[in-house]
Structures are given as structure tokens and as C-alpha cells.
C-alpha positions in Angstrom: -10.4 56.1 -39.3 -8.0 53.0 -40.0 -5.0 53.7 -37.1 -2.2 50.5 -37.5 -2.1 48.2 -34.1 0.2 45.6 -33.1 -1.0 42.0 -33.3 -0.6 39.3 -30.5 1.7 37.9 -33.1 3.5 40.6 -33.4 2.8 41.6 -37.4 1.6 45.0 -38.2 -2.1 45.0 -38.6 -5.1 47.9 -39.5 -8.0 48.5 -37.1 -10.6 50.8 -37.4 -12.4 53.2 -34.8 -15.7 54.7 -34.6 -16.6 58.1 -34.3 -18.9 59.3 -31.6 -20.3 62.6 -31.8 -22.9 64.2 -29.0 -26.0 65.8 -30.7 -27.1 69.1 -29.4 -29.5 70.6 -31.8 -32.4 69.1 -33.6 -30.8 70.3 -37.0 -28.1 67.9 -36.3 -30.2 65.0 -35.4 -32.5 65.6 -38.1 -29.4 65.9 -40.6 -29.0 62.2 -39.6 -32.1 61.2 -41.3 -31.3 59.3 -44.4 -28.8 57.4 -42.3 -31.0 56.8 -39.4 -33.9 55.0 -41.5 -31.4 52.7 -43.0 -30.1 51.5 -39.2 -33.4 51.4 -38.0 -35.0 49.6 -41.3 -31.6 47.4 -40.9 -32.4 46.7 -37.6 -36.0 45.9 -37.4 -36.7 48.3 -34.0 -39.5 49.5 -33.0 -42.0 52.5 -34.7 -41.2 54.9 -31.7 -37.5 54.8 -32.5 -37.9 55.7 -36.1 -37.0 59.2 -37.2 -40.8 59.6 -38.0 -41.8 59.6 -34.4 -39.3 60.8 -32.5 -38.6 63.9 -34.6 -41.9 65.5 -34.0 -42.2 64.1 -30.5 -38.8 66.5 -29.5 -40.3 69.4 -31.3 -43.7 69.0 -29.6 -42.6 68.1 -26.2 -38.8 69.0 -25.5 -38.5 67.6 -22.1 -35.4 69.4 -21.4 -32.1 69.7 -23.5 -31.2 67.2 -26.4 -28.9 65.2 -25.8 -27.9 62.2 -28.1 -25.1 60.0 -29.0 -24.3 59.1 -32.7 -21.7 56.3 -33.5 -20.6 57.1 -37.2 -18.4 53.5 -38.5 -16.2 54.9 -41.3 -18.5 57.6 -41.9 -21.8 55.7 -41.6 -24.2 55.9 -38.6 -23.9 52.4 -36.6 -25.7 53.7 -33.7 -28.3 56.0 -32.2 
């Protein structure tokens, strides 16, 4: 979302905000899939934080309720 700000000069300027949405179910986090392996290719991390992992590890172990935090950058995922 683009919302207009002032500048320390004083001109008119655009900014824009992220989204951050709190994951609940597993449907949702595993919606996020094509957009997740492009961060975490992008970012080089490590193989326990790629959806590959970490998908079936929540549906085999489910230590308790999901809970996840998903930073969407003009409509693309930025963070996990």
C-alpha cells in the first residue's frame, strides 16, 4: 500500500507499508509456498527453514498452536 507522507523538506512524497498478517492454520502457511521458496532460495537460509522441512515437521509434531508472522511487501512475502 503506497500512503503519501510529508518529507523533512517539506514536498509531498510516497512511502509504502508492509502487510503483516498472523498465520493460524497450516492451509494458510502452506498457501505461502511458492513465495516462501523464492525468500528462502533469495536468502540462502538454512534447510530446516525451507517449506520442505518445516511443513511436515508441523504436521507430524504440532507442538501446540500455529502461530506465524508473514510480512507481505506490496503483495510479496518479505518475511517469515
Amino acid at each position: 500500500m503506497l500512503l503519501p507522507h510529508r518529507s523533512r523538506a517539506g514536498r509531498g512524497a510516497w512511502e509504502r507499508h508492509a502487510e503483516v498478517r498472523i498465520i493460524r492454520a497450516a492451509e494458510d502457511l502452506v498457501a505461502l509456498q511458492p513465495q516462501w521458496w523464492r525468500l528462502w532460495r533469495g536468502a540462502g537460509a538454512a534447510p530446516f527453514l525451507a517449506p520442505a522441512w518445516l511443513l511436515p515437521w508441523w504436521q507430524c509434531f504440532r507442538p501446540g498452536e500455529l502461530r506465524s508472522l508473514a510480512v507481505l511487501d506490496d503483495g510479496r512475502l518479505a518475511a517469515l
